[in-house]
BALOBA-1460 file (C-alpha; in Angstrom, 3 decimals):
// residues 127
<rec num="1" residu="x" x="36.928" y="275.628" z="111.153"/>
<rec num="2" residu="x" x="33.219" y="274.915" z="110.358"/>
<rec num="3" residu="x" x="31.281" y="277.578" z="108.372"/>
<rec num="4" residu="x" x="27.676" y="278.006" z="108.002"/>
<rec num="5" residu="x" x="25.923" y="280.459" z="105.773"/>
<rec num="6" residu="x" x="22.247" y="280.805" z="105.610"/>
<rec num="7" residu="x" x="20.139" y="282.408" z="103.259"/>
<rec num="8" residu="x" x="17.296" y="282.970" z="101.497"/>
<rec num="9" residu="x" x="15.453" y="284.669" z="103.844"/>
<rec num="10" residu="x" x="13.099" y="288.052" z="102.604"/>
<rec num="11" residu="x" x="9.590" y="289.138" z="102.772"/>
<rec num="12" residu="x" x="6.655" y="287.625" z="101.910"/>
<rec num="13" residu="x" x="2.978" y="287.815" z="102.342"/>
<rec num="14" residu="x" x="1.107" y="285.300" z="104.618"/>
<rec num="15" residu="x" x="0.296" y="282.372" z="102.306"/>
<rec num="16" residu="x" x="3.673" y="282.336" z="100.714"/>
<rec num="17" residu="x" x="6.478" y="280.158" z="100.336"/>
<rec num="18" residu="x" x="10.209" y="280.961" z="100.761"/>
<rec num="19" residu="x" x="13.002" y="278.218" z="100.386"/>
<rec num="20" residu="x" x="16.422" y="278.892" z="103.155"/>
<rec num="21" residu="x" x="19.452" y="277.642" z="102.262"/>
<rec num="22" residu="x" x="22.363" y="276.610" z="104.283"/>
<rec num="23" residu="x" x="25.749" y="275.879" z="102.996"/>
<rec num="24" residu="x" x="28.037" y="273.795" z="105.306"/>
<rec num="25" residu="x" x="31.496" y="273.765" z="104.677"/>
<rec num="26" residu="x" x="34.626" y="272.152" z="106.542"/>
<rec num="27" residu="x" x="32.821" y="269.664" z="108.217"/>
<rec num="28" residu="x" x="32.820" y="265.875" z="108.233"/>
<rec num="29" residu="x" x="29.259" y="264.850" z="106.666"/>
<rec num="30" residu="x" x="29.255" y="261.719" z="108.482"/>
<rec num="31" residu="x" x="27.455" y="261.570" z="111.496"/>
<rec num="32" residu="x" x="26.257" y="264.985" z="111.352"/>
<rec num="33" residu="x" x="23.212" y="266.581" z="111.725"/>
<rec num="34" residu="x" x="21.831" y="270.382" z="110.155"/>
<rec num="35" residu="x" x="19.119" y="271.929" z="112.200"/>
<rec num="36" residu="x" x="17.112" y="275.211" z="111.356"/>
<rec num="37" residu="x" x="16.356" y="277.364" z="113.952"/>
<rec num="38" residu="x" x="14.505" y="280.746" z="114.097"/>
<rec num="39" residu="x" x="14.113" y="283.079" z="117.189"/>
<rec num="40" residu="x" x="11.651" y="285.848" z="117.117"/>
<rec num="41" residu="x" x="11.736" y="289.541" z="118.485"/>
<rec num="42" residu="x" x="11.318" y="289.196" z="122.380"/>
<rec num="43" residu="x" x="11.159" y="285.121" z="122.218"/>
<rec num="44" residu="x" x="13.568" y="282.658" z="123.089"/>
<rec num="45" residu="x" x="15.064" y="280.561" z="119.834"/>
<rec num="46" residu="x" x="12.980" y="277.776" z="118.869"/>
<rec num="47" residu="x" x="13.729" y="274.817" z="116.919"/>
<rec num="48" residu="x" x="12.206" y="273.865" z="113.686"/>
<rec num="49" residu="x" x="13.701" y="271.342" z="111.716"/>
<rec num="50" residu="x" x="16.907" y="268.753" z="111.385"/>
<rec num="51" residu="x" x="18.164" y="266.245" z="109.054"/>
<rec num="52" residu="x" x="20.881" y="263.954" z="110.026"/>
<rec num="53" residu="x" x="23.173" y="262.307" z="107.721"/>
<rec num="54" residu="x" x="23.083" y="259.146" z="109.521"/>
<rec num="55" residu="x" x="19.520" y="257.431" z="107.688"/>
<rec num="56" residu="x" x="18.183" y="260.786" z="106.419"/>
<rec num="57" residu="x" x="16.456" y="261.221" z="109.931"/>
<rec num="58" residu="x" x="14.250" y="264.171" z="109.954"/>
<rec num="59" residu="x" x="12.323" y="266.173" z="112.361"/>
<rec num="60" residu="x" x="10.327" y="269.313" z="112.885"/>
<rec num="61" residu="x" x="8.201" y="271.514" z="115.470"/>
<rec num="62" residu="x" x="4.529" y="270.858" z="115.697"/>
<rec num="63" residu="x" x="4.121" y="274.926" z="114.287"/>
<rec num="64" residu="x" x="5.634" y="273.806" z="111.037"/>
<rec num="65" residu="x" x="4.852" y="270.323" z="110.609"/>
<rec num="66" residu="x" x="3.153" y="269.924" z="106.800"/>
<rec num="67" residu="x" x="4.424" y="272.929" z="105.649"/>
<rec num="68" residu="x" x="7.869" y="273.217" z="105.914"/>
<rec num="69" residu="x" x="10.265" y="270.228" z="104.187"/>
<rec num="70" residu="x" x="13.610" y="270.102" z="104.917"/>
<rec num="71" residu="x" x="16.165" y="268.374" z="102.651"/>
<rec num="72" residu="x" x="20.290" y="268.380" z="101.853"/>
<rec num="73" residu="x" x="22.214" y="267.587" z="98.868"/>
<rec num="74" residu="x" x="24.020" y="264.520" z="99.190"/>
<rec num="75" residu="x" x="26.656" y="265.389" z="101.308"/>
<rec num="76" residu="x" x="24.615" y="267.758" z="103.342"/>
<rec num="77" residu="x" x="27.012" y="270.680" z="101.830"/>
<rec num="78" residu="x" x="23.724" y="272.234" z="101.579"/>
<rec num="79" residu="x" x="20.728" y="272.037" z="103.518"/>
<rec num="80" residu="x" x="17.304" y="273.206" z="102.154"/>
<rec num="81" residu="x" x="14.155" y="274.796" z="104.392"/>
<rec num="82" residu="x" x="11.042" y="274.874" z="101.860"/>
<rec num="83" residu="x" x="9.047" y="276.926" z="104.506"/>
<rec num="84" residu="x" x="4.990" y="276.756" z="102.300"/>
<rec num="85" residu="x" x="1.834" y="278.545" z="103.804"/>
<rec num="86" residu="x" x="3.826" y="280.871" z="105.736"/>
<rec num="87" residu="x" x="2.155" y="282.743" z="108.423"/>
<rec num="88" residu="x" x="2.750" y="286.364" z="110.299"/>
<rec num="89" residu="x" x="4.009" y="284.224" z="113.525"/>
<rec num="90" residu="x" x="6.568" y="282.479" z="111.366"/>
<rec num="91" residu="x" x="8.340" y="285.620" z="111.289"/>
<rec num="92" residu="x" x="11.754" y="285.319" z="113.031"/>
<rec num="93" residu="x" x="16.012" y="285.117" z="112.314"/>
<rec num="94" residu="x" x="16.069" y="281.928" z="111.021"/>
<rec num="95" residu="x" x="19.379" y="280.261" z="111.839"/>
<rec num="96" residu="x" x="21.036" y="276.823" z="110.607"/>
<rec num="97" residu="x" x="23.495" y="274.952" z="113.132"/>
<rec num="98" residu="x" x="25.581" y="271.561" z="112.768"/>
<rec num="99" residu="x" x="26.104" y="268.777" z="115.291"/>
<rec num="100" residu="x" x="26.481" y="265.454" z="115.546"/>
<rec num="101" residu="x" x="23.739" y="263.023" z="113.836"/>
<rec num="102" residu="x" x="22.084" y="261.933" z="117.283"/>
<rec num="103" residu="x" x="21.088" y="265.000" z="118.083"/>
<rec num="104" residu="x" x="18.361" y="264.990" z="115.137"/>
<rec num="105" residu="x" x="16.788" y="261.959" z="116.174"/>
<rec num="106" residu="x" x="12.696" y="262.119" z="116.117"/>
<rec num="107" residu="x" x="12.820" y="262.924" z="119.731"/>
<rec num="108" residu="x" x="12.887" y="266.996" z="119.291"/>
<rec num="109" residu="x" x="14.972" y="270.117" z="118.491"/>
<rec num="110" residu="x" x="17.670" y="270.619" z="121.259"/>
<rec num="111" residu="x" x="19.735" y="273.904" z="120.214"/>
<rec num="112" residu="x" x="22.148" y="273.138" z="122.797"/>
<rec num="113" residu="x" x="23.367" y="269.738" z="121.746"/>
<rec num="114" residu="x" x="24.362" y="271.910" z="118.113"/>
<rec num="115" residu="x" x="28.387" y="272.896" z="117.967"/>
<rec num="116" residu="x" x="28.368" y="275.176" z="115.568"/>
<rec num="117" residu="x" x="25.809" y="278.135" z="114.389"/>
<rec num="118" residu="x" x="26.215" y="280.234" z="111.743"/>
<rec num="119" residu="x" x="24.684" y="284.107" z="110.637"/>
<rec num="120" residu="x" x="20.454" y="284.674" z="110.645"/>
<rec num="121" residu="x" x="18.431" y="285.093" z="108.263"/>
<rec num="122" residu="x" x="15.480" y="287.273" z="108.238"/>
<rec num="123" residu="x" x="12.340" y="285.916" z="107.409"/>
<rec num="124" residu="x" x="9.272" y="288.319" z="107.504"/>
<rec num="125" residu="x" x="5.446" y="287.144" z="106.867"/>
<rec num="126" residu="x" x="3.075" y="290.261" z="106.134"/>
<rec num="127" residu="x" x="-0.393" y="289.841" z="106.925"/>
């Protein structure tokens, strides 16, 4: 079975930088795809970022566009969210999910199209 474990996730003042990690295991890298997402108290889950094995395709949300970078070793066993210039609203559970490499395509951050999920991490911005 699939397991994803995220981490990295803490407390930091607005301004900051914190780097999530997600480690990936029992999967096929091949034609996958590793997506952050992050849902706040009282909002629905958002998406944020992907990477998809399949021509390092990349994408993120307009709110975190040129400050967050996403990147994965290799063989995507791990999956990296350098989240820079954080801000108060950035404050959520940040998740990581897998799912097949079209769904990370340049054409936005469907959570449903992801197979597998694993655990939150908090993230908290102080103002």
């Amino acid at each position: 079975e699939v397991q994803l474990q995220a981490s990295g996730g803490g407390l930091v003042q607005a301004g900051g930088s914190l780097r999530l990690s997600c480690t990936a295991s029992r999967f096929t890298a091949e034609n996958s795809a590793i997506g952050w997402f992050r849902q706040a108290p009282g909002k629905e889950r958002e998406g944020v970022s992907c990477i998809a094995s399949v021509y390092g395709v990349t994408d993120y949300a307009d709110s975190v566009k040129g400050r967050f970078t996403i990147s994965s070793d290799n063989a995507m066993n791990t999956v990296y969210l350098q989240m820079n210039s954080l801000k108060p609203e950035d404050t959520a559970v940040y998740y990581c999910a897998l799912g097949r490499s079209y769904v990370c395509s340049g054409y936005g951050l469907p959570a449903i199209r992801y197979d597998y999920w694993g655990q939150g991490t908090l993230v908290t911005v102080s103002s």
